[in-house]
N, C-alpha and C positions, 0 to 999 in steps of 0.2 A: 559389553553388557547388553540385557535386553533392553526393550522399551521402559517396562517400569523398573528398571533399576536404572536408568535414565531420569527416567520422571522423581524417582527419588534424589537424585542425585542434583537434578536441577535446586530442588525444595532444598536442600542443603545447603546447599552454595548462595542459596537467597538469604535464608536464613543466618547459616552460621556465620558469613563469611562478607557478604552485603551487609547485613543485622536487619532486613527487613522482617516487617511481619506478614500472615497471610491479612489478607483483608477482601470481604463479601465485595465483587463490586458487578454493576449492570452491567451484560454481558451486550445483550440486544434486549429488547421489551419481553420480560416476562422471565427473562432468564436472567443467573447471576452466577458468577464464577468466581473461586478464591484467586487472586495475586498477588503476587509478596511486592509489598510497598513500605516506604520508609513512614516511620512512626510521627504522627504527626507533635514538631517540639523535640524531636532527638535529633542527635548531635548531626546524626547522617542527612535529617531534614532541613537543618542549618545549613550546614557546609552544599546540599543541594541549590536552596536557595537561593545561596550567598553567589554560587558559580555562577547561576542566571543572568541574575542581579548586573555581576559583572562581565555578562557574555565572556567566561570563561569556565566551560562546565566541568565539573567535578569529574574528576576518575571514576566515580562511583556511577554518574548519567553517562561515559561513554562505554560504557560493555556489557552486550546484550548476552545472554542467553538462549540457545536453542540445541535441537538434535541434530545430527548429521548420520548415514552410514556411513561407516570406517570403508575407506575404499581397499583398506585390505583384508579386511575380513568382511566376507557376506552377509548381510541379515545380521549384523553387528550394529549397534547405534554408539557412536562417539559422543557426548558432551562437545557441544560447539562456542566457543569464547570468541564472539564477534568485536572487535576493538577499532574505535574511530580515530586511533591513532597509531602509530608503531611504535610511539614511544611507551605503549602500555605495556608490550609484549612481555617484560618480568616486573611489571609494578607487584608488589604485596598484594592484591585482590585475586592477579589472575596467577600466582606462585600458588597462593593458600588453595582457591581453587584446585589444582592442578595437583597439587600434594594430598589432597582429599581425595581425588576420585580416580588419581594415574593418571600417568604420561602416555599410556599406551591406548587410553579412556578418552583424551579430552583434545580439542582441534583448534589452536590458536587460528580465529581468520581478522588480518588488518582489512576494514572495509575504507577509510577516510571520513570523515566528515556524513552525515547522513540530511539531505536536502531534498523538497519536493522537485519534481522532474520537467525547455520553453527553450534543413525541415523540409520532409519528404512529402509530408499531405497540408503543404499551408494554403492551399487553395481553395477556390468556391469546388464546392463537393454538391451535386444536385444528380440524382437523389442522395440523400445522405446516408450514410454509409460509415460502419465502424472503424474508427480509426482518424476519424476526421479531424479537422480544428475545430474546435470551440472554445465558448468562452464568456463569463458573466463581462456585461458591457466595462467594468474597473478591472478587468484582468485580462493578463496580455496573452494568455492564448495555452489550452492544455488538447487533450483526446477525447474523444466522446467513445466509451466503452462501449455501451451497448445497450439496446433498445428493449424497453420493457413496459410493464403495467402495473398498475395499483392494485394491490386482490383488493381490496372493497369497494373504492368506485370507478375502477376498469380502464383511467385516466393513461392514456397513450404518452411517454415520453423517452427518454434517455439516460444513462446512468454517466456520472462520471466524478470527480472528487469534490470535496466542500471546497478547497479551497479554489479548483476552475471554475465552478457553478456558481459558489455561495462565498465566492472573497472571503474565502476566511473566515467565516460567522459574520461578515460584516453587512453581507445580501440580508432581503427581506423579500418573501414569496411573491411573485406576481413579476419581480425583475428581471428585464430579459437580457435572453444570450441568443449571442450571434454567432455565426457561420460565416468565412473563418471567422477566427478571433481577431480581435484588436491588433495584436502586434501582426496578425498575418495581411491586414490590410484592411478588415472590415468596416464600411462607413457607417456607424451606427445609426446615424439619420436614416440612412437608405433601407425601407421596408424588405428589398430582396437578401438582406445580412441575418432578417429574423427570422430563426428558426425555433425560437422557445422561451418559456418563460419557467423561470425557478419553482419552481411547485414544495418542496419538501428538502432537510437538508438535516445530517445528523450532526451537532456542533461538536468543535475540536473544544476539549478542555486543554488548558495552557499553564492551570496552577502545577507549580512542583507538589508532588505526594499524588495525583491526578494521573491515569492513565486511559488510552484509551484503545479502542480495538478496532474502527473503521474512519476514514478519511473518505466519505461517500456524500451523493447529495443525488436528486432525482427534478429534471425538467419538466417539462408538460408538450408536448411537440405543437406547436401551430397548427391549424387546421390547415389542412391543402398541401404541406410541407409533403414531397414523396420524399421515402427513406423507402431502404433495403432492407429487415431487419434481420438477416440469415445469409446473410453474405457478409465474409471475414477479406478483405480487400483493400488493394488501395483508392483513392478517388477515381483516379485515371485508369485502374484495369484492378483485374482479379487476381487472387493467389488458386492457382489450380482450381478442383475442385470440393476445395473444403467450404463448409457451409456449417453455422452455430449451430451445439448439440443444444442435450442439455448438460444441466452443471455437474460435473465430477465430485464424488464423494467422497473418492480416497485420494488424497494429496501426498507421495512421498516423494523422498528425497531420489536426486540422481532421476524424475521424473521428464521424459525430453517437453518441452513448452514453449509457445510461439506468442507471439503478437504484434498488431497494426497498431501503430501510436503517429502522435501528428509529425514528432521530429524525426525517428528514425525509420518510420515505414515498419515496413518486417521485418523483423530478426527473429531468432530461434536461440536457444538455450535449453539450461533444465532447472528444477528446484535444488537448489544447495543445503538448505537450511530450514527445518521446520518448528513451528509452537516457539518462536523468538520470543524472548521477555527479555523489557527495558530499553527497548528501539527509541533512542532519544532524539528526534527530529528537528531541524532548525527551520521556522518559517521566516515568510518576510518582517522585517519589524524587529529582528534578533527574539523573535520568541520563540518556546522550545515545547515541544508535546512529546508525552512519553505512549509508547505503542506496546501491544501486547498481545499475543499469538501471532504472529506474523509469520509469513514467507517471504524466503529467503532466494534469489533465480540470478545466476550469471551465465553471461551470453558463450554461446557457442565458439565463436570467431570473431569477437568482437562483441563492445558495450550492448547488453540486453537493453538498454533504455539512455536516454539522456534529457534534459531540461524541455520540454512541452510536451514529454511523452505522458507526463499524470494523467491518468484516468483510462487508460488505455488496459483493454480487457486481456487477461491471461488466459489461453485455453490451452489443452493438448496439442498432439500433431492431428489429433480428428476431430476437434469443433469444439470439445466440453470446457466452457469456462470453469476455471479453479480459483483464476482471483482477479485485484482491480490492483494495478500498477498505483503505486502514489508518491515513491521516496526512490533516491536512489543516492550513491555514495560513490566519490572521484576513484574508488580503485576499483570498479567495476560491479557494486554489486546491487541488485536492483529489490527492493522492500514491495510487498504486494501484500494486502487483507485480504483473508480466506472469501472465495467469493458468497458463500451461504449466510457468513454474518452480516456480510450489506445486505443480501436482499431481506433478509429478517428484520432488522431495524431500518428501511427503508420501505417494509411491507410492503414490496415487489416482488415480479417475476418476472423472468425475462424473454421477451417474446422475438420468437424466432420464426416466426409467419406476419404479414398481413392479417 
């Protein structure tokens, strides 16, 4: 099918088959987009709940939705049924599904479990440099993505997720992060660890019925602090010569894509999976956030990402970021936010000069 018999198709399967409804919600500031969510008080809102509750999520919070192309047919888009278990693969949701829109239509993928991402770059990093360790001083250590500015008052920092930057909603502006991180050895006392303080952070909503679309937060660089901001690298050496573009506009699938992250360094892959709805995420604490437009990137040759890699910037094979690693799942598949909707609701841009 094409794209919008795709998109219709998705709408369906929310609808009819989830029982969600559409519902307005903020997309980034100023903007608001429909996603089908369960009815606040229905049955499906209950049985969500209740799963939290009992750190045992419902059928209904483990299977996401997005696009893939059919690898057999070109310029084809499959329906993509991402499952955080194997044992969902003929549950009633993804049968009805599947009987709805065809077998030939639709792409069971088992991901595992879906968890933020804690080591190739655990080291002091000076100048700093994409890919590094970092880390709010209560958190044991993610990637710092990439280096950017405030469009209104021109404030010099770094991009990388809430929950490396901003503990989870649990930071407050002005709190600082170090270089490495805590768990990579950083002595918080010690003024040469500081590299920054928390400036801005978009909060994770965690209520069931609640989604959300970036897992982002923005630094403030220290004064004096050298960084690289246009070099994609390790601490210790360089990746050839690629150097940060700017951001990429069009994101598909079967797209090849690379990134520097703290634990696994460089790897390479492609996008799998696009416009994912119902990414249901487990944080520390057994609490859970549902995600929405998301990308979807499995590695090449191996794990595109693994546990300290959060925050770690996705670009092309030639520099343009497309997104911000945040999540990833034990069968290989690694969750990234579009990168245009962080820097929107983080009113940044990402600077790639001195």
């Amino acid at each position: 099918m094409n794209l919008d018999g795709a998109k219709n198709a998705k709408a369906e399967i929310f609808e009819k088959v989830f029982r969600f409804e559409e519902t307005p919600v903020a997309f980034s500031p100023g903007v608001s987009q429909g996603s089908f969510l369960p009815r606040l008080g229905s049955e499906i809102d209950s049985r969500i709940r209740e799963g939290r509750l009992k750190r045992q999520l419902d059928p209904v919070d483990m299977i996401a939705v997005g696009f893939a192309v059919d690898p057999r047919r070109e310029h084809q888009v499959s329906l993509a049924l991402l499952l955080q278990s194997r044992t969902l693969l003929h549950h009633p949701i993804v049968e009805e599904a599947v009987r709805r829109v065809g077998d030939a239509e639709t792409r069971r993928i088992v991901t595992g479990p879906v968890s933020p991402r804690s080591v190739a770059n655990g080291g002091r990093c000076r100048p700093l440099r994409i890919g590094a360790s970092i880390g709010h001083v209560n958190v044991t250590a993610g990637s710092l993505g990439c280096f950017a500015t405030c469009r209104k008052e021109g404030t010099l920092g770094f991009l990388s997720n809430n929950h490396v930057l901003a503990d989870s909603n649990n930071a407050q502006a002005g709190d600082l992060i170090v270089q490495p991180g805590v768990e990579d050895g950083a002595d918080c006392g010690d003024p040469a660890t500081h590299v920054a303080r928390l400036h801005r952070y978009h909060p994770i909503d965690f209520r069931p019925g609640a989604t959300n679309y970036v897992d982002c937060a923005f630094a403030e660089l220290i004064a004096d602090v050298e960084h690289e901001p246009d070099r994609i690298g390790f601490p210790a050496g360089s990746l050839s010569d690629c150097v940060l573009g700017e951001p990429e506009d069009l994101v598909i699938d079967q797209m090849p894509v690379m990134k520097v992250g703290r634990t696994t360094g460089h790897t390479r892959g492609s996008v799998t999976v696009v416009s994912i709805d119902n990414v249901t995420t487990g944080y520390p604490g057994y609490r859970f956030a549902r995600f929405d437009r998301q990308v979807a990137i499995r590695g090449a040759t191996g794990p595109f990402s693994a546990r300290g890699d959060s925050g770690a910037l996705v670009v092309t094979q030639d520099g343009r970021p497309i997104a911000l690693l945040y999540s990833g799942t034990s069968h290989g598949i690694t969750y990234a936010n579009p990168i245009q909707a962080v820097l929107d609701t983080l009113s940044v841009d990402i600077q790639t000069r001195p």
